[in-house]
N, CA, C and O atoms as a GROMACS GRO file, in nm:
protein
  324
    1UNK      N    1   0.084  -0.119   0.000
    1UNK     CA    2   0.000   0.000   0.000
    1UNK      C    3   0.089   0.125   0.000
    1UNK      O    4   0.182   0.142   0.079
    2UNK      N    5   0.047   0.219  -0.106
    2UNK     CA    6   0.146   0.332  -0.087
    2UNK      C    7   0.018   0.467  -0.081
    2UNK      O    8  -0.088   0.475  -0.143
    3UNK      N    9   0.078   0.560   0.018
    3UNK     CA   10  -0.019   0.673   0.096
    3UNK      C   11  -0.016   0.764  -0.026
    3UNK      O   12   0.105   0.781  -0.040
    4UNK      N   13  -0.083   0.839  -0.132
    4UNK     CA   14  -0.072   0.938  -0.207
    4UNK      C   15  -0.203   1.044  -0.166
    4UNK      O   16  -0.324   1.026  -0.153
    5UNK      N   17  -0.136   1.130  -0.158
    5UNK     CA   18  -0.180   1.299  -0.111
    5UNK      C   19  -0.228   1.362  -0.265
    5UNK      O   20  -0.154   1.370  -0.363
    6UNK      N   21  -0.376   1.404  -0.258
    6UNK     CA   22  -0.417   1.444  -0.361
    6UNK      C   23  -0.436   1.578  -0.355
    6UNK      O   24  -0.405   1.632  -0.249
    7UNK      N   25  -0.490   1.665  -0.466
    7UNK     CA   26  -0.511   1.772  -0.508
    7UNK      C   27  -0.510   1.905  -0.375
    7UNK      O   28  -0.436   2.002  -0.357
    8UNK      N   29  -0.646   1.843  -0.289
    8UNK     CA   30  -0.682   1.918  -0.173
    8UNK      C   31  -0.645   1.852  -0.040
    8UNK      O   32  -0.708   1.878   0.063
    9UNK      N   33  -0.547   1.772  -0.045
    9UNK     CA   34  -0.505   1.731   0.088
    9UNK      C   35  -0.576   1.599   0.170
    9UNK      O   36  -0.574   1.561   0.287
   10UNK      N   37  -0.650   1.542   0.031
   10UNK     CA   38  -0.713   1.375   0.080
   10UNK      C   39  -0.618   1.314   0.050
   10UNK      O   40  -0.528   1.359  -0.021
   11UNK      N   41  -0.622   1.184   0.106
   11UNK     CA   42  -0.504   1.121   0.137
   11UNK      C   43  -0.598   0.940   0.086
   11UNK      O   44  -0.701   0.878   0.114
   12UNK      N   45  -0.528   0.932   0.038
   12UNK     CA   46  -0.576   0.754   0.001
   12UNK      C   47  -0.471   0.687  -0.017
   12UNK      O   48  -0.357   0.729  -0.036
   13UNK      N   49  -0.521   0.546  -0.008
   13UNK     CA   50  -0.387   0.435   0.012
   13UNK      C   51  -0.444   0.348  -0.131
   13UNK      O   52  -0.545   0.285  -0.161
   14UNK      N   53  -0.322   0.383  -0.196
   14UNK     CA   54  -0.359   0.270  -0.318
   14UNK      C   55  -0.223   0.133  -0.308
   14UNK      O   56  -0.105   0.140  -0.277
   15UNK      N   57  -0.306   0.024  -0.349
   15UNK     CA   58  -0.231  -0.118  -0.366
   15UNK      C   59  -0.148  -0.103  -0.487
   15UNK      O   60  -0.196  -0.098  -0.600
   16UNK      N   61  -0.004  -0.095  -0.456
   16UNK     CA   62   0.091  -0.091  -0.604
   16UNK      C   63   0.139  -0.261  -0.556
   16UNK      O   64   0.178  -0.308  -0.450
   17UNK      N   65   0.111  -0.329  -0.710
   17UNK     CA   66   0.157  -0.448  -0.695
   17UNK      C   67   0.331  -0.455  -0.700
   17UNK      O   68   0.405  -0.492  -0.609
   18UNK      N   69   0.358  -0.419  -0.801
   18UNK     CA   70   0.471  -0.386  -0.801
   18UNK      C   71   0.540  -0.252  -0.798
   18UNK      O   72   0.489  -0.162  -0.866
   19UNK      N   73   0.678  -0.219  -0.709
   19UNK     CA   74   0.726  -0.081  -0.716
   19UNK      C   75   0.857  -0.088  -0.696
   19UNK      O   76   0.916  -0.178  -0.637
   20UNK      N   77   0.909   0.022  -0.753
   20UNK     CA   78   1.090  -0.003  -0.720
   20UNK      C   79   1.143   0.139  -0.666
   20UNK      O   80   1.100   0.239  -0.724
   21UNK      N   81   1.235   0.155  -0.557
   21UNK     CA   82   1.248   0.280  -0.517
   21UNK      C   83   1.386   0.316  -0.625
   21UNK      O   84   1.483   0.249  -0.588
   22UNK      N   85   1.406   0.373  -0.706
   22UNK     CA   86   1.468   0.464  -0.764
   22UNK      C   87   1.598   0.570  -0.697
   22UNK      O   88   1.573   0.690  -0.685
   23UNK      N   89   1.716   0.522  -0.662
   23UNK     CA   90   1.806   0.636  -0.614
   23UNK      C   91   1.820   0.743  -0.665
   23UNK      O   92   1.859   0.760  -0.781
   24UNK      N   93   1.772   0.879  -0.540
   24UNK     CA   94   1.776   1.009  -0.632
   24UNK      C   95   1.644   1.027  -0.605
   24UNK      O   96   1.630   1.136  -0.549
   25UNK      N   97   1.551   0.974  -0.617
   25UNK     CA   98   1.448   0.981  -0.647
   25UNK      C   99   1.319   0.983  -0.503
   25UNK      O  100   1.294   0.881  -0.438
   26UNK      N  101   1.267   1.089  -0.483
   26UNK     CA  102   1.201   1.098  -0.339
   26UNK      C  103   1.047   1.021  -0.345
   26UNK      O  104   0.971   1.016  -0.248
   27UNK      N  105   1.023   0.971  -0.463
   27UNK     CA  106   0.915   0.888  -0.455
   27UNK      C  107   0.937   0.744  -0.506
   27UNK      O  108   1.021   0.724  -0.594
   28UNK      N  109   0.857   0.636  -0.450
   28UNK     CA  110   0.814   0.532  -0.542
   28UNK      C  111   0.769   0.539  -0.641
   28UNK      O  112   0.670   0.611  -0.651
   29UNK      N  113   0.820   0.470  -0.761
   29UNK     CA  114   0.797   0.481  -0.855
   29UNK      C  115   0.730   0.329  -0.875
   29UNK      O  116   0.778   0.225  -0.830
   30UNK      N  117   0.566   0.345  -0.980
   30UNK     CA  118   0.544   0.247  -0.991
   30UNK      C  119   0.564   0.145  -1.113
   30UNK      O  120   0.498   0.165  -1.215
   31UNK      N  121   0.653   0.036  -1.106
   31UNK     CA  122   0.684  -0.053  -1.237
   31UNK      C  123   0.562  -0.039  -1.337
   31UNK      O  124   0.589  -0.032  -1.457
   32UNK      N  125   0.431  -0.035  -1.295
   32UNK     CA  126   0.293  -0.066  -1.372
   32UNK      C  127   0.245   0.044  -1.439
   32UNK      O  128   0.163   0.034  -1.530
   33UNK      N  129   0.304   0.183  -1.390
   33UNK     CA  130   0.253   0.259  -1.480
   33UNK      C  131   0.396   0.249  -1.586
   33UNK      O  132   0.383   0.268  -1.707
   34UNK      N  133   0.569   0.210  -1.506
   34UNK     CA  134   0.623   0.266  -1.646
   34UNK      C  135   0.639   0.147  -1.732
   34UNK      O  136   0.742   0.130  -1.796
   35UNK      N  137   0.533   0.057  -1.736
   35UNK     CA  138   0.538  -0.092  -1.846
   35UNK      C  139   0.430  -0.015  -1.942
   35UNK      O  140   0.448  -0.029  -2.063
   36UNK      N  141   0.319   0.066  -1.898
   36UNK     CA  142   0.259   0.122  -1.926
   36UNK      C  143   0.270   0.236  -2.037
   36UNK      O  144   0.194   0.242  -2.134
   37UNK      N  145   0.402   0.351  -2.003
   37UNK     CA  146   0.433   0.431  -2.074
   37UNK      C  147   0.498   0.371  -2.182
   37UNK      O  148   0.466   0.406  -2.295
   38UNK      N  149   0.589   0.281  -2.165
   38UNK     CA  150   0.654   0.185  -2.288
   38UNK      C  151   0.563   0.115  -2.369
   38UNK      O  152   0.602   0.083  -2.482
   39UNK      N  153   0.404   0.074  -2.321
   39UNK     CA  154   0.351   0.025  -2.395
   39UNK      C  155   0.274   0.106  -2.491
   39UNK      O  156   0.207   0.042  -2.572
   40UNK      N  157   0.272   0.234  -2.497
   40UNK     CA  158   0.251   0.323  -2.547
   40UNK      C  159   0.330   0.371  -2.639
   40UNK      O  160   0.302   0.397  -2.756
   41UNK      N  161   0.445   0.384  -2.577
   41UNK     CA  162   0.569   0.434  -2.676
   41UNK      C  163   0.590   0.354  -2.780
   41UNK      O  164   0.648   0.391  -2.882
   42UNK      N  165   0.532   0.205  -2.759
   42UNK     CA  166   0.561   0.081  -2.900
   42UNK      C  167   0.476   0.085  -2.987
   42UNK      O  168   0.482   0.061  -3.108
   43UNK      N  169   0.365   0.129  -2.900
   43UNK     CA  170   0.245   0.154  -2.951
   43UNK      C  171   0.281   0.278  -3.090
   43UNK      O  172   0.265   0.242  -3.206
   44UNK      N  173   0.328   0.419  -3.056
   44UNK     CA  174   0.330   0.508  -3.151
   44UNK      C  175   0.443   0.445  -3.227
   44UNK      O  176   0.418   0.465  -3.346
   45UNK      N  177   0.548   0.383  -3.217
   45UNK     CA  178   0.668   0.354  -3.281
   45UNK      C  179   0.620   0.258  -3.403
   45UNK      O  180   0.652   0.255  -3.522
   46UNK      N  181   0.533   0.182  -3.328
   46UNK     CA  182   0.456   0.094  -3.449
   46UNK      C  183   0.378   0.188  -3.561
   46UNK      O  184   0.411   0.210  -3.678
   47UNK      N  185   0.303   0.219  -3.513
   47UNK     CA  186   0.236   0.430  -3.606
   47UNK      C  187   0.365   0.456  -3.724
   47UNK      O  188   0.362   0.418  -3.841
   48UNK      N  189   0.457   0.519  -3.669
   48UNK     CA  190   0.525   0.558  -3.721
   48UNK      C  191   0.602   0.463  -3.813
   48UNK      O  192   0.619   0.496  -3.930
   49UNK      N  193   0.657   0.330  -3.762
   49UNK     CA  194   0.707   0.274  -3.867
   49UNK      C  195   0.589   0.236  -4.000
   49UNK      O  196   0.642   0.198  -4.105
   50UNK      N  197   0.434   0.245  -3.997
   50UNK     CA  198   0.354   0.186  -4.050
   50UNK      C  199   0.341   0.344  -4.170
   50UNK      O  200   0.319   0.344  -4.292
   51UNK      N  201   0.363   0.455  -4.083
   51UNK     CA  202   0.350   0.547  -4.169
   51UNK      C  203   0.493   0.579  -4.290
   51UNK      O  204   0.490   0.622  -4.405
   52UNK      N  205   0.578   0.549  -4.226
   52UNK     CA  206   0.653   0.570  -4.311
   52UNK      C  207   0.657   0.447  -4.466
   52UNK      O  208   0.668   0.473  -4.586
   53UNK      N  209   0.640   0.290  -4.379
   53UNK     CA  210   0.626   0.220  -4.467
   53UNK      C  211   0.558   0.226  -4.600
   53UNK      O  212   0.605   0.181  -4.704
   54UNK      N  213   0.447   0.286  -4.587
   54UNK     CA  214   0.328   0.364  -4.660
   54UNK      C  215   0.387   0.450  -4.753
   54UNK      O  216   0.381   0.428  -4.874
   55UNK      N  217   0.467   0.583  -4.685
   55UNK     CA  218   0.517   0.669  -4.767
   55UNK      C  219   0.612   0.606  -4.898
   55UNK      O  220   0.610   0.619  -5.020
   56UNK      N  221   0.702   0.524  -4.793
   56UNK     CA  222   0.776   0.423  -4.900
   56UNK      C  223   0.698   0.354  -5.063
   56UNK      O  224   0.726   0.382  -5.180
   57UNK      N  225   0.598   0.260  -5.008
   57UNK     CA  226   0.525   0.230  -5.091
   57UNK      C  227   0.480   0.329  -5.208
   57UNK      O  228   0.486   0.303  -5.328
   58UNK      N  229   0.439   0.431  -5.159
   58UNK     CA  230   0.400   0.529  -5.252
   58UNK      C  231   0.497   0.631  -5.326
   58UNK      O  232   0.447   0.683  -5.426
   59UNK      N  233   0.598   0.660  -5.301
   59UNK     CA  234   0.717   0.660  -5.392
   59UNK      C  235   0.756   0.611  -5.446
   59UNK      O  236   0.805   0.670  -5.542
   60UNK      N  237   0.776   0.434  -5.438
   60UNK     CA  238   0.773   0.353  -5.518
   60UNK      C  239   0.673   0.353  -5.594
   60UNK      O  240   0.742   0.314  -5.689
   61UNK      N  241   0.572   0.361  -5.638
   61UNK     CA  242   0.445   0.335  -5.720
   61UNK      C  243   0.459   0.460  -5.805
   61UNK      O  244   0.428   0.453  -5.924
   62UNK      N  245   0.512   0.593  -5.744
   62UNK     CA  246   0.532   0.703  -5.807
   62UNK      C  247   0.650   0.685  -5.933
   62UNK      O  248   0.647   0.725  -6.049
   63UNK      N  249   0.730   0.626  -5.877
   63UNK     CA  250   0.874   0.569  -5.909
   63UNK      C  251   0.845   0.500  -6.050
   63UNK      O  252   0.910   0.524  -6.152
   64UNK      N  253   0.741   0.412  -6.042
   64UNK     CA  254   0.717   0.314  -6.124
   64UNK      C  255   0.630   0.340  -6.226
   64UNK      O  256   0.600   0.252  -6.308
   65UNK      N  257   0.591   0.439  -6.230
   65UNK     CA  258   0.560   0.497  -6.337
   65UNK      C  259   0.589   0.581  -6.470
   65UNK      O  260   0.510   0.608  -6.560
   66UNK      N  261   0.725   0.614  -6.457
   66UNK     CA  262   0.812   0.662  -6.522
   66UNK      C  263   0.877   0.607  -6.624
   66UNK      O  264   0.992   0.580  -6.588
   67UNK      N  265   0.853   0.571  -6.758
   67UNK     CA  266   0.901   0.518  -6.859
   67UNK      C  267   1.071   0.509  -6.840
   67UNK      O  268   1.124   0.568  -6.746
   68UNK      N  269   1.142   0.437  -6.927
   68UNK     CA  270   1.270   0.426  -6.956
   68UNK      C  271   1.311   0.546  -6.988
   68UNK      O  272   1.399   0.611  -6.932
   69UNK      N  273   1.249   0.576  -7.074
   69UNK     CA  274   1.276   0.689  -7.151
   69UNK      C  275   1.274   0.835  -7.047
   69UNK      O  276   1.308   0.946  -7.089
   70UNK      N  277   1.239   0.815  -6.940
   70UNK     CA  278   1.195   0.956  -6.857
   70UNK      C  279   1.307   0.941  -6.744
   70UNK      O  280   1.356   1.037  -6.684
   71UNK      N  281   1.344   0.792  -6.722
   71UNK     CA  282   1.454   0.749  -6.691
   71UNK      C  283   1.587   0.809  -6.692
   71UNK      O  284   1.649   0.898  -6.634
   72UNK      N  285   1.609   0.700  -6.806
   72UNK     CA  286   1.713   0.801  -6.931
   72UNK      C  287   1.748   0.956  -6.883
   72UNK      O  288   1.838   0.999  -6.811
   73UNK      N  289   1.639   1.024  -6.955
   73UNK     CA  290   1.618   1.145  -6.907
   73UNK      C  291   1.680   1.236  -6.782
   73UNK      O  292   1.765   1.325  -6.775
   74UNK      N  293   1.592   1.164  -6.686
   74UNK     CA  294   1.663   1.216  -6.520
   74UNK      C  295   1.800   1.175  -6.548
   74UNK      O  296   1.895   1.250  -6.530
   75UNK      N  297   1.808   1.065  -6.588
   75UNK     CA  298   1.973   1.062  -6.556
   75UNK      C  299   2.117   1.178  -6.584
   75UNK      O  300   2.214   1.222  -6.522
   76UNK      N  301   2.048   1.188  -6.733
   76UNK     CA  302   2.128   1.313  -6.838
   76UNK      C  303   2.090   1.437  -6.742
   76UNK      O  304   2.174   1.526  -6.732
   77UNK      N  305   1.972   1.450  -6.673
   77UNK     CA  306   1.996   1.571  -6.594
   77UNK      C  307   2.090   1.579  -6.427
   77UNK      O  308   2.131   1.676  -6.363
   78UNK      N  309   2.096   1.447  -6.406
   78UNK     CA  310   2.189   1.426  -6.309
   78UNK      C  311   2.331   1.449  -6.362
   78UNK      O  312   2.401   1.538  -6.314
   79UNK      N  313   2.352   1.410  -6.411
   79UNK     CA  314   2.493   1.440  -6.469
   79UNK      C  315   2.537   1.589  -6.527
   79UNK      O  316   2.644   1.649  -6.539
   80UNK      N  317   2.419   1.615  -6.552
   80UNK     CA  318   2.490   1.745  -6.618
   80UNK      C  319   2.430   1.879  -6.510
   80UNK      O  320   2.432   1.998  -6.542
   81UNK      N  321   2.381   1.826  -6.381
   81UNK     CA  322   2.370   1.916  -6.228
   81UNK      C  323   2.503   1.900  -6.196
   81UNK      O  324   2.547   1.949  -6.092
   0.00000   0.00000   0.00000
């Protein structure tokens, strides 16, 4: 049971199953909320790799539309940038 002091000075005892005291650190910290914040953070990381994947895809498709010949083309203008 750990004592947390709220807003206006109520006081309640909540059950942390798990907790680890942290050196440095003047509170318990609870393992369950930070499995929590990480599960979140995988959560957007997954987002993000899904968005970019996407972007990928669609540059490619952009990509792939471009004749030989337009190819060609870009190239002679690469070379002569």
């Amino acid at each position: 049971m750990v004592k947390e002091e709220g807003r206006w000075g109520n006081v309640t005892m909540k059950k942390v199953d798990n907790y680890k005291y942290y050196k440095g650190h003047s509170e318990w910290v609870s393992c369950k909320r930070m499995a929590q914040h990480a599960m979140v953070l995988e959560k957007r990381i997954a987002q993000l790799t899904e968005s970019q994947n996407n972007s990928l895809r669609t540059i490619n498709i952009a990509w792939s539309k471009f004749s030989e010949k337009d190819i060609s083309g870009l190239n002679q203008l690469k070379t002569m940038a």
